[in-house]
C-alpha positions as CSV (number, residue, x, y, z in Angstrom):
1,X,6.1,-7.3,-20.8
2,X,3.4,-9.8,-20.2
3,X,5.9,-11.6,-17.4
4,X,5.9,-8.6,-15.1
5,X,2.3,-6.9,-15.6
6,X,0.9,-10.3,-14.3
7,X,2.7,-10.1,-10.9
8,X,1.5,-6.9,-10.8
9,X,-1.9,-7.7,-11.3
10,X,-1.6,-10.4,-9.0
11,X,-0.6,-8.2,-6.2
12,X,-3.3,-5.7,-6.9
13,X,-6.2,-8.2,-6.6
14,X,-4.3,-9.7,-3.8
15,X,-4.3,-6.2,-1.9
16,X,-7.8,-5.2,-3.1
17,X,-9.1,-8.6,-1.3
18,X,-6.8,-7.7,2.0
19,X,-8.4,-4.1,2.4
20,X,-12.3,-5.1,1.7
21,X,-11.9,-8.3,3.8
22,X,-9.7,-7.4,6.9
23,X,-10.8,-5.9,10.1
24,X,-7.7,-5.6,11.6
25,X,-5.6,-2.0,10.6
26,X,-2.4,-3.6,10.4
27,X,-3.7,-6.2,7.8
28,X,-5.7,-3.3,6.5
29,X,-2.3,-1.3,6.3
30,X,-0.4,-4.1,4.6
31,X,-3.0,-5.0,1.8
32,X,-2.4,-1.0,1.0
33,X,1.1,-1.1,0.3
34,X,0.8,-4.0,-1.4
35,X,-1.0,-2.1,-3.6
36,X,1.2,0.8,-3.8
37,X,4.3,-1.6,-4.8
38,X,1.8,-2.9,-7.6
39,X,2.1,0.4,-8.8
40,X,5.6,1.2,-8.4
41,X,5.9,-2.3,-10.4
42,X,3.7,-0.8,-13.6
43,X,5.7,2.3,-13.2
44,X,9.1,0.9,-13.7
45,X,7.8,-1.5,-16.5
46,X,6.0,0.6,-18.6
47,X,9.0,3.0,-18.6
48,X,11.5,0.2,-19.4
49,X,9.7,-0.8,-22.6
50,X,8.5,2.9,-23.5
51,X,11.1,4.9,-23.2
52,X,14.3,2.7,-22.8
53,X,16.6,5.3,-22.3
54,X,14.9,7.3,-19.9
55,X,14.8,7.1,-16.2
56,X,11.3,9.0,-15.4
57,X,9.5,5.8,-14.2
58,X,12.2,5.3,-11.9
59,X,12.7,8.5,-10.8
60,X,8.6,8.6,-9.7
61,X,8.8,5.0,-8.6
62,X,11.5,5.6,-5.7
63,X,9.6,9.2,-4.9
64,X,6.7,6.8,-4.9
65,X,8.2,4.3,-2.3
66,X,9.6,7.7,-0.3
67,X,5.7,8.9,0.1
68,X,5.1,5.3,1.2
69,X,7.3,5.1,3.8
70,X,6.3,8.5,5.7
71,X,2.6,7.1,5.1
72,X,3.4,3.8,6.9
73,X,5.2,5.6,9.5
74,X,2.2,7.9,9.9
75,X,-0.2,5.1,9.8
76,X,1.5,2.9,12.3
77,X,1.6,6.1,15.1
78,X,-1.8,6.4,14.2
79,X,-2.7,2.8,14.8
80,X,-0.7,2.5,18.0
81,X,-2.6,5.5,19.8
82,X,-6.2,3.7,18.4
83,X,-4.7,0.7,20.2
84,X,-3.8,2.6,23.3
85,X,-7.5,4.2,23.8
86,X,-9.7,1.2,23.2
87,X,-7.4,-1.8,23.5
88,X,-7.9,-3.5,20.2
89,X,-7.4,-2.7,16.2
90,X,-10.5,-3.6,15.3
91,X,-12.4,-1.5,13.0
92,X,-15.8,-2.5,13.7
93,X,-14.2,-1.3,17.8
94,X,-13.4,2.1,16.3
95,X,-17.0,3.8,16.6
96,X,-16.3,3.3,20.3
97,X,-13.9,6.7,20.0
98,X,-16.7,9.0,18.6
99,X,-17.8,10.0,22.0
């Protein structure tokens, strides 16, 4: 089990230091979902060598990866009409939109 839970600890700190570090949303937006796979990951392990014959990590996992996608596909829409107002994807840009 070792062999996959390191991965996904891998990919969680590499996320975790994407989103506090990165000012730009679509970096911001990637480190996210690199987290969320992280998840999916743990999920699917821990129900391989739990519960062999059962398929409920799976089943959550690609529910999991559904949510994901309509998240990412809200996200980017979102991004696109922050880039359309000020110009940039900055977040430190963003306060600019308050008034």
């Amino acid at each position: 089990m070792l062999w996959y839970l390191v991965p996904s600890v891998v990919m969680l700190a590499c996320g975790i230091y994407g989103f506090v570090t990165r000012k730009n949303l679509i970096a911001i937006l990637i480190s996210l979902e690199l987290m969320l796979n992280s998840a999916d990951l743990n999920f699917i392990v821990f129900n391989r060598f739990l519960f062999p014959g059962s398929m409920d990590g799976m089943v959550f996992t690609l529910f999991a990866i559904a949510i994901a996608a309509a998240e990412t596909a809200i996200a980017i829409a979102l991004i696109i009409n922050i880039y359309r107002a000020i110009g940039n994807t900055d977040i430190t840009e963003i306060n600019k939109m308050k008034f």
